[in-house]
MIKEGU-49195 format. One record per atom (N, C-alpha, C): x, y, z; residue in one letter. Coordinates in steps of 0.001 Angstrom, whole numbers, padded with zeros to 6 digits, always signed. Example, Ala and Ser with C-alpha at 12.3 -4.5 7.8 and 13.67 -1.06 7.14 Angstrom:
+013190-005690+007800A+012300-004500+007800A+013200-003300+007800A+012850-002250+007080S+013670-001060+007140S+012900+000030+007870S
END
This chain:
+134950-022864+036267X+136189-023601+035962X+137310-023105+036860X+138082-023890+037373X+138958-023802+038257X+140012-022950+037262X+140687-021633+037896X+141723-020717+037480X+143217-021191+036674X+143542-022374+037987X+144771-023190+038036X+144587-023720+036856X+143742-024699+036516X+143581-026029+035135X+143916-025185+034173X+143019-024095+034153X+142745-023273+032904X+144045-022902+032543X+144883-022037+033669X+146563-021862+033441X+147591-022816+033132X+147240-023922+033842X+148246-024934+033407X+148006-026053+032398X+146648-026071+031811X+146442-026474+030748X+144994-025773+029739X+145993-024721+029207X+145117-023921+028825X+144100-023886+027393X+144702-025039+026523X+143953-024963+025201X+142733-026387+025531X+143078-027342+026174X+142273-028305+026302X+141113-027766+027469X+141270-026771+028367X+140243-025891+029113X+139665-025370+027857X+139644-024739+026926X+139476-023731+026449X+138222-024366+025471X+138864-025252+024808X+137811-026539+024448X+136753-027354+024909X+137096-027063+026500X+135837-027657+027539X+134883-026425+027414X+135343-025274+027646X+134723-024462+028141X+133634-023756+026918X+134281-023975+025709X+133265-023667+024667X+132468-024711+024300X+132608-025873+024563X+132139-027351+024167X+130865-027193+025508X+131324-027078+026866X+129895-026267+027497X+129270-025796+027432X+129644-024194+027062X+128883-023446+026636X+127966-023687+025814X+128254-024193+024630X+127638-024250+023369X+126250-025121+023947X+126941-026276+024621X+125833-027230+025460X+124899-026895+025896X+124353-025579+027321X+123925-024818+027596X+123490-024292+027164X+123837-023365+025726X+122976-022497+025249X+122057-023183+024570X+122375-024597+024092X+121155-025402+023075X+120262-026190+023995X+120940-026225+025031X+119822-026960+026567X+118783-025773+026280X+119506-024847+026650X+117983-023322+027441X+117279-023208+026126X+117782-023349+024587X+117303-023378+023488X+115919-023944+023707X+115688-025638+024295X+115277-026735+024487X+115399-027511+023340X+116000-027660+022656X+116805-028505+021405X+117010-029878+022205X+116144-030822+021487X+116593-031890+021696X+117729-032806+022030X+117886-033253+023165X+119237-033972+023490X+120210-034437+022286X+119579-035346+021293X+120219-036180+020354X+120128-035112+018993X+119743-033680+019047X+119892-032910+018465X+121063-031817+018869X+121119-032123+020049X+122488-031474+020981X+123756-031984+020973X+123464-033081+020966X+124847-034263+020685X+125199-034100+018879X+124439-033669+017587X+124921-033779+016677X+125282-032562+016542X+124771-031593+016794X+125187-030105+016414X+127010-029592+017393X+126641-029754+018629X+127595-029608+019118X+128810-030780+018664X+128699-031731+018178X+130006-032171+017769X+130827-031604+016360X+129409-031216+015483X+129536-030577+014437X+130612-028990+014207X+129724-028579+015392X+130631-027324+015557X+132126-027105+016008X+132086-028208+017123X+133646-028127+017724X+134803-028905+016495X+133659-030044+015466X+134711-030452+014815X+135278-029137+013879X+134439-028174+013241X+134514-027644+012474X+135638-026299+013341X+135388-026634+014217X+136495-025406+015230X+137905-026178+015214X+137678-027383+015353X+139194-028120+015003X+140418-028111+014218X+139006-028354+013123X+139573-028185+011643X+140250-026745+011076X+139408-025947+011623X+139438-024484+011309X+141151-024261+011888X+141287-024350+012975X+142673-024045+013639X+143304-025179+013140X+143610-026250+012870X+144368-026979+011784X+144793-026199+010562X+143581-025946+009886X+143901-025343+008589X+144858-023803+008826X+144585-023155+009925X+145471-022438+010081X+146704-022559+010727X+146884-023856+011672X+148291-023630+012457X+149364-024178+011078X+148115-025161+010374X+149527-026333+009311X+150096-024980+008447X+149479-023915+008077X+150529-023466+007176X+151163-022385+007744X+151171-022116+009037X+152058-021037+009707X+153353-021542+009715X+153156-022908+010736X+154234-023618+010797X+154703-024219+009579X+154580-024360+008385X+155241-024646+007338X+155985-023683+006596X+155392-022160+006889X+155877-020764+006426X+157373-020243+007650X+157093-020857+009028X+158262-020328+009455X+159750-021463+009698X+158852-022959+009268X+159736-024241+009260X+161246-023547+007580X+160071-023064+007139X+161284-022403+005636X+161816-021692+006192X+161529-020215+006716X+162239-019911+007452X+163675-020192+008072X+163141-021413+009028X+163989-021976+009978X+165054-022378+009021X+164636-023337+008194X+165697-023757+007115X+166825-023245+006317X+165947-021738+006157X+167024-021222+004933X+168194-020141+005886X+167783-020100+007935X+168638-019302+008652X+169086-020425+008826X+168864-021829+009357X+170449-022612+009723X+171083-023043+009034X+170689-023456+007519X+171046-023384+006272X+172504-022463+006069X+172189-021407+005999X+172515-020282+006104X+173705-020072+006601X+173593-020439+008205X+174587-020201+009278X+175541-021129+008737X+175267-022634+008923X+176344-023457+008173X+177179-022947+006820X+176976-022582+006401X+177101-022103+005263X+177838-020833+004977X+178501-020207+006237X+178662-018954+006633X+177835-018004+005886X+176767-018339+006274X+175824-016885+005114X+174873-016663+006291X+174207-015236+006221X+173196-014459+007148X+171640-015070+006808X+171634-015277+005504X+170246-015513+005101X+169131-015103+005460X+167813-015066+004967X+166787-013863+004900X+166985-012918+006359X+167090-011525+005498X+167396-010463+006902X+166629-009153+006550X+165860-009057+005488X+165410-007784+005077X+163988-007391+005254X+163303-008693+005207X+161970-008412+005241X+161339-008346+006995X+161232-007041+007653X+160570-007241+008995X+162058-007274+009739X+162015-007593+010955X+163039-007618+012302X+163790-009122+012183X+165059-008948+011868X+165392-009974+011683X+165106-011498+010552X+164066-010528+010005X+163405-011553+008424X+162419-011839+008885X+161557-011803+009942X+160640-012935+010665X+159492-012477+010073X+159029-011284+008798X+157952-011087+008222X+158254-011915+006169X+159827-012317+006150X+159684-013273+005319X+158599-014279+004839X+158447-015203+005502X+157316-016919+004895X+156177-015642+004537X+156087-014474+004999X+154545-013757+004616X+154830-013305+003332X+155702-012754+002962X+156151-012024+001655X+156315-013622+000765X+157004-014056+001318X+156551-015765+000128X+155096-015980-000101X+154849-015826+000795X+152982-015994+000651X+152408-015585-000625X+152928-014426-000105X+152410-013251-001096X+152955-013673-002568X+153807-013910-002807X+154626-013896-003958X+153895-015460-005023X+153825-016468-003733X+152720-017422-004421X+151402-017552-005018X+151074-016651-004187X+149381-016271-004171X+149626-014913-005800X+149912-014607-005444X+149984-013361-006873X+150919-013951-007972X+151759-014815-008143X+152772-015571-009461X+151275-016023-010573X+151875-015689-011379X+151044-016114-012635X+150922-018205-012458X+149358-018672-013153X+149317-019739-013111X+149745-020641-014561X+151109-020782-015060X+151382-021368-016226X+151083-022889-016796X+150367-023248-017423X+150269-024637-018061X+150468-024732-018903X+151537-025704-018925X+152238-026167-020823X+151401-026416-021605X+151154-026358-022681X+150141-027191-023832X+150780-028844-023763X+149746-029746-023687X+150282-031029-024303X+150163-031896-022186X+149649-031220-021569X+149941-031631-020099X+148188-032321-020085X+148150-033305-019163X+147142-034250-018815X+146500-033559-017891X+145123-032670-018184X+144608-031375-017503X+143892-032333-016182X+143315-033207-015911X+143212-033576-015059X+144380-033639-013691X+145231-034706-014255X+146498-035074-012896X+147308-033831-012875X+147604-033078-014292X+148020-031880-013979X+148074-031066-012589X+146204-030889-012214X+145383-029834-011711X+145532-030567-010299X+144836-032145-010065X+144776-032649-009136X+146021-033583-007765X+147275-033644-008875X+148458-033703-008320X+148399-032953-006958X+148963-031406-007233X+149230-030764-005555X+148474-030616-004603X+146418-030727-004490X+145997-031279-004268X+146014-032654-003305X+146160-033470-004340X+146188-035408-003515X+147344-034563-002552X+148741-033933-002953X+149452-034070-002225X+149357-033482-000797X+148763-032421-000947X+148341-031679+000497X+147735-032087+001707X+146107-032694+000763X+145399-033486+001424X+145537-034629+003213X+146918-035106+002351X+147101-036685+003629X+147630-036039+004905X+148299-035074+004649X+149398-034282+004928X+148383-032942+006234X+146937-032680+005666X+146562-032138+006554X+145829-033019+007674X+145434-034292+006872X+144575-035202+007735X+145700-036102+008834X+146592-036461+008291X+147410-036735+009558X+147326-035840+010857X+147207-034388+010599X+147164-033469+011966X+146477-034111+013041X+145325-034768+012324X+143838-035210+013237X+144640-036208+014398X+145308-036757+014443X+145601-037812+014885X+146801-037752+015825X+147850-036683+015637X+148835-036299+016314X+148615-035585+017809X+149287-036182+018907X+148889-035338+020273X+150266-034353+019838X+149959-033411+020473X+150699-031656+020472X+150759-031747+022093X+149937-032085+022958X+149929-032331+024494X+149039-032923+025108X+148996-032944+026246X+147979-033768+027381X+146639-033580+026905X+145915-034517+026434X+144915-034444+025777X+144331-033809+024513X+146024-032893+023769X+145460-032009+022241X+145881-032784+021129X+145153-034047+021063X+144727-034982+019454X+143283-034625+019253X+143048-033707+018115X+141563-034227+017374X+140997-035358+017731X+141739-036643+017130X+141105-037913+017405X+141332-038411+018158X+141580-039448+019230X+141923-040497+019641X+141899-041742+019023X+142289-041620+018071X+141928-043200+016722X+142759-044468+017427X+142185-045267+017540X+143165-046521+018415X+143934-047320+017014X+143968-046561+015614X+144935-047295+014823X+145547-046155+014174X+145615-045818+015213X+146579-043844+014255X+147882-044308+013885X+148595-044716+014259X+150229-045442+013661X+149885-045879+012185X+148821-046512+012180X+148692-047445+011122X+148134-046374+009743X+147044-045381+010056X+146588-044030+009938X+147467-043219+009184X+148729-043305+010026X+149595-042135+009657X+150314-042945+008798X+150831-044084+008771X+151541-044662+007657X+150690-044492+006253X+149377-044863+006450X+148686-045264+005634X+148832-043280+004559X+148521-042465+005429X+148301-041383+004721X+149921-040569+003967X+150487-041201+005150X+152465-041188+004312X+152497-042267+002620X+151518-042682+002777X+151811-043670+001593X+151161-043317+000404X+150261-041967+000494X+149156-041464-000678X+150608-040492-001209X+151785-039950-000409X+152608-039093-001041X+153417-039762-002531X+152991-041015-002834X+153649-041693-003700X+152438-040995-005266X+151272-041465-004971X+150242-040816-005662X+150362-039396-006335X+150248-038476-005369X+150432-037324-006055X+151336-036500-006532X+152932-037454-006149X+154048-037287-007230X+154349-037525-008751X+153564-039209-008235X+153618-039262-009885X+152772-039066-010495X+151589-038478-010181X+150723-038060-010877X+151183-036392-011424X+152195-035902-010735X+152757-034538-011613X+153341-035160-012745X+154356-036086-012036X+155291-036300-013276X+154701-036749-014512X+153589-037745-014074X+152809-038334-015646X+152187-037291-016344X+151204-036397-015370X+150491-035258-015943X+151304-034034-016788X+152317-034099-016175X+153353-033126-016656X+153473-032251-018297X+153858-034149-018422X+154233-034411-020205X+155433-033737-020376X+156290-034173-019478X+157778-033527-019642X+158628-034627-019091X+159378-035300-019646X+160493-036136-019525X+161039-036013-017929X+161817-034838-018197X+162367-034322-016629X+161357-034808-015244X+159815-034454-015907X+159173-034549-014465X+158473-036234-014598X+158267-036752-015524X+158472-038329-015725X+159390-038560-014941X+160630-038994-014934X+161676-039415-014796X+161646-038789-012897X+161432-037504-012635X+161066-037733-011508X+160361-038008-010351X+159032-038293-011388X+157804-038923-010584X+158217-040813-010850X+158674-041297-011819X+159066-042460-011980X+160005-042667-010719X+160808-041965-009916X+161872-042279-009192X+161292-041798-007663X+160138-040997-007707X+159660-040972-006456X+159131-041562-005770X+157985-042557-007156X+157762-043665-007051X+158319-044810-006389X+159591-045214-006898X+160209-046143-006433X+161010-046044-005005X+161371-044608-004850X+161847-044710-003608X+161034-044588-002582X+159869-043430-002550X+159035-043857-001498X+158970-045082-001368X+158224-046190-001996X+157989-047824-002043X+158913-048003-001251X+160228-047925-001834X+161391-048551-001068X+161513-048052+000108X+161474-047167+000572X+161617-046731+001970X+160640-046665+003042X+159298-046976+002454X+158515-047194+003298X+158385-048357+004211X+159376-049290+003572X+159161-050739+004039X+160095-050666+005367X+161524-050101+005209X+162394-050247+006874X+161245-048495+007724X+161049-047965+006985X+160258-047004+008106X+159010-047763+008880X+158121-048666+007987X+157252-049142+008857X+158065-050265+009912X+158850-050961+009348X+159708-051902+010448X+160223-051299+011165X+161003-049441+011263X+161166-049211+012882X+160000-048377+013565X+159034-048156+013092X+157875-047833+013714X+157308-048767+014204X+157424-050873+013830X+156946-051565+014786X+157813-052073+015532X+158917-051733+015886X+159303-051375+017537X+159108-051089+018493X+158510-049388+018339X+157657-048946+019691X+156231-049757+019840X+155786-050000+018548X+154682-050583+018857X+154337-052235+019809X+155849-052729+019059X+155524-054212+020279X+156295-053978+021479X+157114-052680+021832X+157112-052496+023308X+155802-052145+023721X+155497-051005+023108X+153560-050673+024308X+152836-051766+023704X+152976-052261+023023X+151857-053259+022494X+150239-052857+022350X+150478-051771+021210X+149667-051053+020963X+149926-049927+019407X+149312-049744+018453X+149335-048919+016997X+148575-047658+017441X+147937-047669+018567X+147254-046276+019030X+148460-044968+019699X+148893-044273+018622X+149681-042866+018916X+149565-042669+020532X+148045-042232+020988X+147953-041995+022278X+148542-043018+023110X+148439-044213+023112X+148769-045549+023725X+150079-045545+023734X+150766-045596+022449X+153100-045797+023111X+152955-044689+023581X+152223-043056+023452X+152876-042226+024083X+153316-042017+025658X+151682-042680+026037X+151649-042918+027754X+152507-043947+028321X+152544-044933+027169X+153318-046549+027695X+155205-045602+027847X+155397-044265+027985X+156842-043997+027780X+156727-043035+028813X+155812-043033+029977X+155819-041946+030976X+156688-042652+032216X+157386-043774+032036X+158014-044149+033369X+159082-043662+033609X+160101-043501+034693X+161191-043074+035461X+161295-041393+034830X+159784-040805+035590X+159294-039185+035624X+159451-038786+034608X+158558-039806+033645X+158333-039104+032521X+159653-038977+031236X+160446-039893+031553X+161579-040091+030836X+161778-041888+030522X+160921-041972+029926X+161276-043696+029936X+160875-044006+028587X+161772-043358+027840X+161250-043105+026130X+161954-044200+025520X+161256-044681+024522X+161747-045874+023800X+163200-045812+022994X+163413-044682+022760X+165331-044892+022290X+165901-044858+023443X+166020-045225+024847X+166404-045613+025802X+166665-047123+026013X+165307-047533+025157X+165628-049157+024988X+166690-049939+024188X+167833-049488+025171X+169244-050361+024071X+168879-051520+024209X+169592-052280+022950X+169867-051383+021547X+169023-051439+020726X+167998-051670+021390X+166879-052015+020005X+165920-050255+019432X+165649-049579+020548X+165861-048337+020513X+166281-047032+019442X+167380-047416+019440X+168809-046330+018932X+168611-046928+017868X+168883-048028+017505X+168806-048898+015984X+167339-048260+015189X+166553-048690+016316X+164753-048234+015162X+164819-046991+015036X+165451-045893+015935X+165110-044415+015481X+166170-043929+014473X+167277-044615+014450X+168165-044193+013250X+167427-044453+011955X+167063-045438+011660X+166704-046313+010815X+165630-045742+010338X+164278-045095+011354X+163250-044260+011341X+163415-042886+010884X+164379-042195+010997X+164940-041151+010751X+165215-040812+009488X+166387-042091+008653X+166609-041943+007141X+165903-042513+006722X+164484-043389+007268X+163577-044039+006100X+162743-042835+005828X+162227-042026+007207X+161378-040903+006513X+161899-039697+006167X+163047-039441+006214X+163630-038392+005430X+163848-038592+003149X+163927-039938+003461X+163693-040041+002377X+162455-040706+001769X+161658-040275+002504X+160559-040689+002195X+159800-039293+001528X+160232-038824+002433X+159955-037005+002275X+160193-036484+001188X+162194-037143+000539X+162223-036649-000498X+163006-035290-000234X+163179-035491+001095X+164638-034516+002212X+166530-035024+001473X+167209-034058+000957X+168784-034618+001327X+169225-035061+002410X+170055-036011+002142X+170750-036307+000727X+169758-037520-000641X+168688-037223+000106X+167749-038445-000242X+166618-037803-001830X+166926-036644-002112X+166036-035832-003094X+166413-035752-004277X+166284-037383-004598X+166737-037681-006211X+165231-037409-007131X+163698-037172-006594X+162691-036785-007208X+162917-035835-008294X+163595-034655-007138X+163603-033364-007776X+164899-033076-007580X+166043-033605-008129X+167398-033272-008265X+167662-032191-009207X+167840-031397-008680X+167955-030121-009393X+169192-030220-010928X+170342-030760-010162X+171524-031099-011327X+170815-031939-012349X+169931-032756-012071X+169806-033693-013110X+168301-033482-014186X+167410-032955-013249X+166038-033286-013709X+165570-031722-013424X+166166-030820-013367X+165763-029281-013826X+164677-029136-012352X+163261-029529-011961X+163414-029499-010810X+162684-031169-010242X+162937-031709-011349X+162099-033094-011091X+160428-033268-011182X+159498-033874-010554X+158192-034132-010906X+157519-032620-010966X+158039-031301-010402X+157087-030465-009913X+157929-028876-011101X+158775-029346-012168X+158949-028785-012973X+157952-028166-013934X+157190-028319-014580X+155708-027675-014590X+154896-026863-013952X+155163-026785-012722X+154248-026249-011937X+154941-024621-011738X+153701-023875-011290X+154144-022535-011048X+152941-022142-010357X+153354-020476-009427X+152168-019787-008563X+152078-020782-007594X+150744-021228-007158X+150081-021602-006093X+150129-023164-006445X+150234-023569-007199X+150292-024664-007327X+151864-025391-006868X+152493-024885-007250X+153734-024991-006930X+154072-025184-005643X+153592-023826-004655X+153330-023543-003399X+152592-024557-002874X+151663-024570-003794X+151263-026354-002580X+152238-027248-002315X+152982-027605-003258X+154200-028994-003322X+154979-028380-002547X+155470-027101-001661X+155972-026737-001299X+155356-026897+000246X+154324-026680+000343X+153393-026375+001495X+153010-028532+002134X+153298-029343+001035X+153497-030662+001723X+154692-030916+001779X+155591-030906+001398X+156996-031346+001206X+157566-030415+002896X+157339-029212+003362X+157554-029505+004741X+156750-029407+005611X+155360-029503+005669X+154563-029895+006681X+154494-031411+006996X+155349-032920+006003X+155881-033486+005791X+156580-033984+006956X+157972-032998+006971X+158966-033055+007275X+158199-032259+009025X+157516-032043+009292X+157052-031577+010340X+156488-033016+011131X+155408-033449+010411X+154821-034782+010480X+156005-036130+010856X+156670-036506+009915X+157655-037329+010369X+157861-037221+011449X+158551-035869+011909X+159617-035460+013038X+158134-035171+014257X+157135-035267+014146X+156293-035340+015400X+156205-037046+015702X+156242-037973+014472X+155973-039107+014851X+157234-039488+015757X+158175-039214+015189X+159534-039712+015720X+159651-038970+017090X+159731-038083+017669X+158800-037566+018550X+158265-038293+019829X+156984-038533+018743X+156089-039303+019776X+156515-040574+020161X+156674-041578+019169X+157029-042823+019499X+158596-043486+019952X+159511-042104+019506X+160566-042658+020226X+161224-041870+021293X+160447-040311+021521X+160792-039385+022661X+159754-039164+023790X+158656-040193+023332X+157572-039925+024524X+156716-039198+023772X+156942-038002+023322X+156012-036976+022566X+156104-035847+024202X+154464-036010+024700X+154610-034420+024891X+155131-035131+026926X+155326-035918+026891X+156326-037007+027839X+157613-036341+028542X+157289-036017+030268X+157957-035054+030038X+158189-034740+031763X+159427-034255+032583X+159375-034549+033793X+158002-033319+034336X+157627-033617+035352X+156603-032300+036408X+155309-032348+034722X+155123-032957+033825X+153833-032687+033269X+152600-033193+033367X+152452-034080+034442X+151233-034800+035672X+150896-033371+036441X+151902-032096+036327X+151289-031733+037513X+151030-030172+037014X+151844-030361+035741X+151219-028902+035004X+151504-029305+033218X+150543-029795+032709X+150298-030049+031500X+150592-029274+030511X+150602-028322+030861X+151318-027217+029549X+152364-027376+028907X+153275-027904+030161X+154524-028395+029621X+154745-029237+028825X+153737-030218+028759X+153637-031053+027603X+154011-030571+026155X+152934-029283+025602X+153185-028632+024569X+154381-028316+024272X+155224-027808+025461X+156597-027339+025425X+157529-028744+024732X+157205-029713+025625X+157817-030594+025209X+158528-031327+024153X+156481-031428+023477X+156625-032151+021959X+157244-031322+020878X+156820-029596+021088X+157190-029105+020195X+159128-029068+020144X+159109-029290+021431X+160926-029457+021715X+161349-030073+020900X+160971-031553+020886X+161691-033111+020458X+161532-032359+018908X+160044-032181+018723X+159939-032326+017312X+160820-031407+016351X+160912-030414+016976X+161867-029315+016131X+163403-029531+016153X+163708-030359+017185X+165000-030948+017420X+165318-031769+016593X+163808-032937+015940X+164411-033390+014871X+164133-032900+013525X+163458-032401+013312X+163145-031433+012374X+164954-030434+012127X+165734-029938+013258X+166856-029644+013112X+167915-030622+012483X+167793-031520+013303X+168576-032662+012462X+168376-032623+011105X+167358-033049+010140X+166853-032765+008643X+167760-031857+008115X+167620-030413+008718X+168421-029120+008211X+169958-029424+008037X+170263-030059+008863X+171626-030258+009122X+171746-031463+008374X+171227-032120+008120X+171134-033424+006425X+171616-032384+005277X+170356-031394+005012X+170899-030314+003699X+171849-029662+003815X+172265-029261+004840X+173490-028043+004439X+174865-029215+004666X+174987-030447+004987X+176119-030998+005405X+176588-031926+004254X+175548-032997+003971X+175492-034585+003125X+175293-034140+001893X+176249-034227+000702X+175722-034200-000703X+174895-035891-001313X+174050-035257-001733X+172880-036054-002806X+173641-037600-003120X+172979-038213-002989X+173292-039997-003531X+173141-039874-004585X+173258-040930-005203X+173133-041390-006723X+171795-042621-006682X+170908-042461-007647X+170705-043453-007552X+170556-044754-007263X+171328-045493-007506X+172102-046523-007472X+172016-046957-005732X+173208-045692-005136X+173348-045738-003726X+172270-045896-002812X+171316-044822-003844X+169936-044834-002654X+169265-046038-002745X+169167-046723-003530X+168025-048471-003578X+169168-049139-002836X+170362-048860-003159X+170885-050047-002428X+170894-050005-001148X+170785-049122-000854X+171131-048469+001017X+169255-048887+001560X+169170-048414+000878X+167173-048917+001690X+167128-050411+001417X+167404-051172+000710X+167259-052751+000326X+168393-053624+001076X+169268-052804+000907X+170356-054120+001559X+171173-053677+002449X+170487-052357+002911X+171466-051990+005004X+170519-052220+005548X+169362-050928+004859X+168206-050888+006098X+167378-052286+006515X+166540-052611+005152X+165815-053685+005093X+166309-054558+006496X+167359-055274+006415X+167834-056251+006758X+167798-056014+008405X+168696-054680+008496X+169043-054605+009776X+167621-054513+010878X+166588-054255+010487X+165388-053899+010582X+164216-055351+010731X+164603-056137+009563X+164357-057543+009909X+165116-057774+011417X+166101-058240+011271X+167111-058768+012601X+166697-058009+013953X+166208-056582+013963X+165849-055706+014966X+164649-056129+015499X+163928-056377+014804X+162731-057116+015025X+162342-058261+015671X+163481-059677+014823X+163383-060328+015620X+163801-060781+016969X+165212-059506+016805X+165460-059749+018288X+164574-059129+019448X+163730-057868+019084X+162891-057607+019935X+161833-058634+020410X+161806-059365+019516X+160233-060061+019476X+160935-060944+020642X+162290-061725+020379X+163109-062424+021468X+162865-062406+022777X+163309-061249+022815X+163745-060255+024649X+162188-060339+024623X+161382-059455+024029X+159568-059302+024760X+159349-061151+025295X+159746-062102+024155X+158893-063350+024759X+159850-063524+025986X+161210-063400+025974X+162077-063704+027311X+161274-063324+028406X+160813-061687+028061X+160724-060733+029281X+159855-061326+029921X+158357-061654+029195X+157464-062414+029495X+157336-064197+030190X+158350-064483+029570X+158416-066141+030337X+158875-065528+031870X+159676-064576+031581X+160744-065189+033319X+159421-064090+034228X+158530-063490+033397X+157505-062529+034612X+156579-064034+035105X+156168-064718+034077X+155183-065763+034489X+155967-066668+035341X+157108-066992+034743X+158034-067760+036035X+158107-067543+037620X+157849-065828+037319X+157797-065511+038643X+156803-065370+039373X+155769-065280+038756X+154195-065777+039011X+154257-066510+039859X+154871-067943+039466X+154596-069568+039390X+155313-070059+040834X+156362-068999+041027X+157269-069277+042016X+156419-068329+043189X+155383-068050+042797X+154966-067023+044221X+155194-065718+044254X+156617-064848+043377X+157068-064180+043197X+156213-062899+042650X
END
């Protein structure tokens, strides 16, 4: 293997090079070809998965972190500083504190949805990973309906909310699985309408597909560039999945003033820690889609010619908006009710319709006057 590749794109080498190996050693084995092709896919998937299961909860242990220091700063406060150099052995001591908390269940709670709630919720939340590029060639899958994929698995978070709140058998967490209910629903509808924006510019639901369709003028030809249709879908994209998430000012689920802690009031220990462990790997997810489809993703100047940078990239955009979020909590106080259906039904909805159709407009324009120019010789 060439030195250079390996340096400048070093995890997708790294994957060739054991995905060879492994090849080789079951060749000289003499293991059947079509016995070579199932084992070796077997293994690398299971190597996939394996580093999934470990990167999703690092990065969800230092995303808290991140939160409770800019949090913090706004706030004129220092926030976590004791545990390790600067706090940075903190999310581990949470760990700890989850993993060892006693496991409490009320009498009178629905032992099934109880148990299986944080669970469903984790679940969608790790399988989306599969599908997300991180850089030049690092998606698990290449699924040619991953947009559709990732909505689809954003939409099971409705499931295992209210399945706390019903399982609960506590009013408080009723009342906030009843309302998580309804707002996910509601907000899913302008989030999928500015997610099909990028999609009828590349004209394509395959993640990998808008990401490349946004590599023009060196790698800077990202779809919120496309005034105004652009700027409109990623705003719009922004507060549909923040409150989709269940992020402030949008976290009427679990409103602390009102509903003690909302659907996940019951819960304690590790269980708890799960609802904790989706609620911002979540907020990680969103902010990679938004990311990808409206910053290019790992899209990026000189990364044709050293791919690494890619990684640099995505993780850039994504934590950039992932910053934004933070700066939602420590700035915007909580809606009301009321405010929040009306603001997803009768700003977003609408503006999102109209965005649409004017895109759909300009694409058929763009398209007549290219064939026009066909026709003319042009």
């Amino acid at each position: 293997m060439d030195i250079l590749s390996f340096i400048f794109n070093p995890f997708v080498s790294a994957y060739n090079l054991v995905h060879d190996t492994l090849t080789s050693f079951l060749q000289s084995l003499g293991v059947p070809p079509d016995w070579i092709a199932i084992i070796v896919f077997l293994v690398m998937g299971l190597i996939v998965v394996t580093v999934i299961l470990i990167v999703a909860p690092v990065l969800m242990m230092y995303i808290t972190l991140m939160e409770r220091k800019v949090v913090a700063r706004m706030q004129d406060r220092i926030g976590p500083n004791r545990v390790g150099k600067f706090g940075l052995l903190q999310p581990i001591a949470d760990m700890i504190k989850f993993l060892t908390k006693e496991d409490i269940v009320p009498q009178g709670v629905d032992g099934v949805s109880h148990f299986l709630a944080p669970i469903v919720a984790v679940i969608p939340v790790v399988m989306s990973f599969a599908v997300i590029y991180f850089g030049v060639g690092m998606g698990a899958v290449d699924l040619n309906l991953g947009l559709l994929f990732l909505m689809a698995m954003g939409s099971m978070a409705t499931i295992a909310v209210f399945m706390a709140g019903f399982g609960s058998h506590n009013k408080f967490a009723l009342i906030g699985g009843m309302r998580a209910a309804a707002q996910i629903i509601s907000y899913e509808i302008p989030q999928i309408f500015a997610v099909l924006i990028p999609v009828m510019l590349a004209g394509s639901i395959s993640l990998n597909r808008v990401i490349e369709q946004q590599s023009g003028l060196f790698g800077l030809g990202w779809f919120i560039l496309y005034i105004p249709v652009g700027p409109i879908a990623f705003f719009v994209y922004l507060l549909a999945a923040t409150a989709e998430i269940n992020r402030v000012p949008f976290d009427l689920p679990e409103a602390e003033s009102e509903l003690v802690a909302g659907y996940h009031t019951e819960y304690s220990g590790m269980k708890f820690g799960l609802f904790y462990l989706a609620e911002f790997l979540n907020m990680f997810i969103v902010s990679a889609i938004g990311a990808s489809i409206f910053f290019g993703g790992w899209q990026g100047p000189f990364v044709q010619q050293i791919p690494a940078l890619g990684i640099l990239y995505f993780f850039g955009k994504t934590f950039l908006l992932i910053l934004i979020q933070l700066w939602f909590r420590g700035s915007i106080p909580r809606l009301r009710v009321d405010q929040l259906m009306n603001f997803g039904w009768k700003r977003l909805v609408p503006v999102m319709l109209g965005t649409i159709m004017f895109t759909a407009v300009l694409l058929w324009f763009y398209r007549w006057f290219l064939e026009s120019l066909k026709g003319l010789g042009g």
